[in-house]
C-alpha positions in Angstrom: 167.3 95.4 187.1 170.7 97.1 188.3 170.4 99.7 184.9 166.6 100.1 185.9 168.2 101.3 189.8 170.6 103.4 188.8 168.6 105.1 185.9 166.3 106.2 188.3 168.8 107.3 191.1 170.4 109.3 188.5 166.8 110.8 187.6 166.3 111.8 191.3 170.1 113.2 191.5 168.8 115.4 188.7 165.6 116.6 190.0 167.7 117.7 193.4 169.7 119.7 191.8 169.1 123.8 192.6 168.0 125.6 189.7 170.0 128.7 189.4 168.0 130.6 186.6 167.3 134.4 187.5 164.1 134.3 189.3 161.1 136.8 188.2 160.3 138.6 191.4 157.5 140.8 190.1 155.1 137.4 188.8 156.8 135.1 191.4 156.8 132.9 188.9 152.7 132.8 188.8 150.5 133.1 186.4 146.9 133.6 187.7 144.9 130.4 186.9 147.4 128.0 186.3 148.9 126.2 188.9 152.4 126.0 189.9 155.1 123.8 188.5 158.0 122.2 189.5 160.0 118.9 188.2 159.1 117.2 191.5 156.0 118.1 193.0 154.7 120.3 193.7 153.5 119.1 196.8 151.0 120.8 199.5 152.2 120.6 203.2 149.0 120.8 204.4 147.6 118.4 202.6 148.1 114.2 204.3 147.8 112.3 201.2 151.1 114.4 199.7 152.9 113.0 203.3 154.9 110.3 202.2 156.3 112.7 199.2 157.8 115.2 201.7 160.6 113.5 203.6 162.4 112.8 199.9 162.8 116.9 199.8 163.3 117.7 202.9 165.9 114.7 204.1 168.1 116.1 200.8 167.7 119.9 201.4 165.9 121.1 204.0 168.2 119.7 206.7 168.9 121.1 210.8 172.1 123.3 209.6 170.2 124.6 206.5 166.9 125.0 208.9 169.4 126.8 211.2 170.9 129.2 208.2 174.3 127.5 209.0 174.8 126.5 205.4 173.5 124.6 202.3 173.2 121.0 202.1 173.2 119.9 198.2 174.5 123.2 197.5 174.1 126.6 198.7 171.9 127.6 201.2 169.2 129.4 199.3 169.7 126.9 196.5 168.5 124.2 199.3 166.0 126.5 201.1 164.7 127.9 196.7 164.3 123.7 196.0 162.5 123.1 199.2 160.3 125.7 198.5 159.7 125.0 195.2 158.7 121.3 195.4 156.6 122.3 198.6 155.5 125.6 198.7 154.0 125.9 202.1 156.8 124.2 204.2 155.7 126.3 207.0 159.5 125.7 208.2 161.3 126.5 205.1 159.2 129.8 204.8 160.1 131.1 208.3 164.0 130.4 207.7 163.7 132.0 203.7 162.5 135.2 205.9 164.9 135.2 208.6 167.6 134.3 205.7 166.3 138.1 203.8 165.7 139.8 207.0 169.5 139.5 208.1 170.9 139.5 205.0 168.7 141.9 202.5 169.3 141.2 198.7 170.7 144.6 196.7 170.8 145.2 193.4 174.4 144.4 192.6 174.2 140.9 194.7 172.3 138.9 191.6 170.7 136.7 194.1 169.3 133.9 191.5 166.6 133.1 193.5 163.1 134.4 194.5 162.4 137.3 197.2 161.2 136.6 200.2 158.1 138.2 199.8 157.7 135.6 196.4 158.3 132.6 198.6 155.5 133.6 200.8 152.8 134.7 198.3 153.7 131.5 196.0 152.3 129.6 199.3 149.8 131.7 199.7 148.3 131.0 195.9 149.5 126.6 196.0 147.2 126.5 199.2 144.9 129.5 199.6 143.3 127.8 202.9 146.7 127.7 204.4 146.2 130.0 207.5 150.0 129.1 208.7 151.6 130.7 205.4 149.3 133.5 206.0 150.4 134.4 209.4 154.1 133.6 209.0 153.9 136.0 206.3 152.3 138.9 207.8 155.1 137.7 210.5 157.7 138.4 208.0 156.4 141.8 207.3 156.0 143.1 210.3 159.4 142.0 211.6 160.7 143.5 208.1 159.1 146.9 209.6 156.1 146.9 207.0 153.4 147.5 209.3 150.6 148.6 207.2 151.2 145.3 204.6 151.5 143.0 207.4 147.7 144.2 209.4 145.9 143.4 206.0 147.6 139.8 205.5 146.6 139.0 209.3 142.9 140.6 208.6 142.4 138.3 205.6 143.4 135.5 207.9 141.3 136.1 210.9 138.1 136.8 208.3 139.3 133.2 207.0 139.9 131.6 210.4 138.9 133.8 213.3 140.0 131.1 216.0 143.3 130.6 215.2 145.0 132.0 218.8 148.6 132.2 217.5 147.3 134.4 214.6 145.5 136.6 217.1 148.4 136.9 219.4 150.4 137.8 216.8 148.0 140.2 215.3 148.0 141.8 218.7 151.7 142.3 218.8 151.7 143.9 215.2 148.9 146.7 216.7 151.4 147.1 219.8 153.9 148.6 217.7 151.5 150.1 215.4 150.5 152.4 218.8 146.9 150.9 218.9 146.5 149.4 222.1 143.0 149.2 222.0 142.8 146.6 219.3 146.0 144.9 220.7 143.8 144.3 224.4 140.9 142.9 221.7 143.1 140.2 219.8 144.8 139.5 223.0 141.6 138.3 224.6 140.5 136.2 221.9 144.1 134.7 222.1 144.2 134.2 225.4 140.1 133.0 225.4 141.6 130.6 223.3 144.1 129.3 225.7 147.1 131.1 224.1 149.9 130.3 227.0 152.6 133.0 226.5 152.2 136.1 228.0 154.5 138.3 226.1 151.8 140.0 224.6 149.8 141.2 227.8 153.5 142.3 229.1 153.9 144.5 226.1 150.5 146.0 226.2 150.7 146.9 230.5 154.4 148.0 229.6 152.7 150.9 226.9 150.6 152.1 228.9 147.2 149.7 227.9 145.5 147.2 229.9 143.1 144.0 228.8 
């Protein structure tokens, strides 16, 4: 019975282990039609009856000081943050800290980062669990905080045609047409967040500070 216990502890040691292969960042790692792979999982965050599978990740590497970017917890950082994401691709937590991790520190050539791009993480999500509205916003958040404007309206327009009351996403969406200098549609997705009983009234503030009005 002992050998039994141990044999399988050492098989989940294994499987925790960060995989430090050079990651393709122009397939993501997917290949259309097939689903994704990983030695454990993976596993949909969205989805109850894959529940009781999550804490086993995220206990091991998806701790507060790696959540916080303070540093890895079976490894590196990214090597914790890459495993989380790889055994559950839409971690809606994990994929916020992966973007704030590339937004402050942007990978060059020369750094050999082992590990997907940010913008991989996110669309890996986005094809595990295509209904996932959460992954779709936090990754039009990404964008627009990365500056990409343009990118980040058409991921927000495919979620609001998928979900069109969802009021964070229209908040959001609002702020992303504040700095695009298009108040008129900011006042639109501003009312339909705040119709939806958004509470924070950042975006309203921005939109009376430029010069608009709902």
């Amino acid at each position: 019975m002992k050998s039994v216990y141990l044999g399988v502890l050492a098989a989940v040691l294994l499987l925790s282990l960060p995989v430090q292969a050079q990651r393709n960042n122009t397939t993501c790692g997917i290949a259309q039609g097939q689903p994704l792979s990983n030695a454990y999982g993976p596993w949909d965050f969205t989805n109850p009856g894959h529940s009781r599978r999550l804490p086993i990740v995220i206990n091991a590497h998806f701790t507060g000081k790696v959540e916080q970017l303070i540093g890895g917890e079976n490894g590196t950082l990214l090597g914790d943050i890459d495993y989380t994401l790889r055994a559950i691709p839409n971690y809606h937590r994990a994929l916020n800290a992966i973007g704030k991790y590339y937004r402050l520190n942007p990978p060059t050539a020369e750094s050999g980062v082992p590990y997907y791009s940010a913008d991989c993480y996110f669309k890996r999500a986005i094809y595990f669990q295509p209904a996932d509205i959460v992954s779709r916003m936090l990754y039009g958040m990404h964008l627009h905080l990365s500056g990409k404007l343009q990118e980040a309206e058409k991921v927000y327009l495919t979620a609001v045609a998928m979900s069109s009351n969802y009021a964070e996403l229209h908040y959001n969406l609002g702020l992303l047409y504040v700095d695009m200098k298009n108040l008129e549609k900011a006042a639109e997705h501003a009312k339909i967040a705040y119709g939806l009983q958004y509470p924070l009234k950042g975006l309203e503030n921005k939109i009376v500070k430029a010069g608009g009005k709902l």
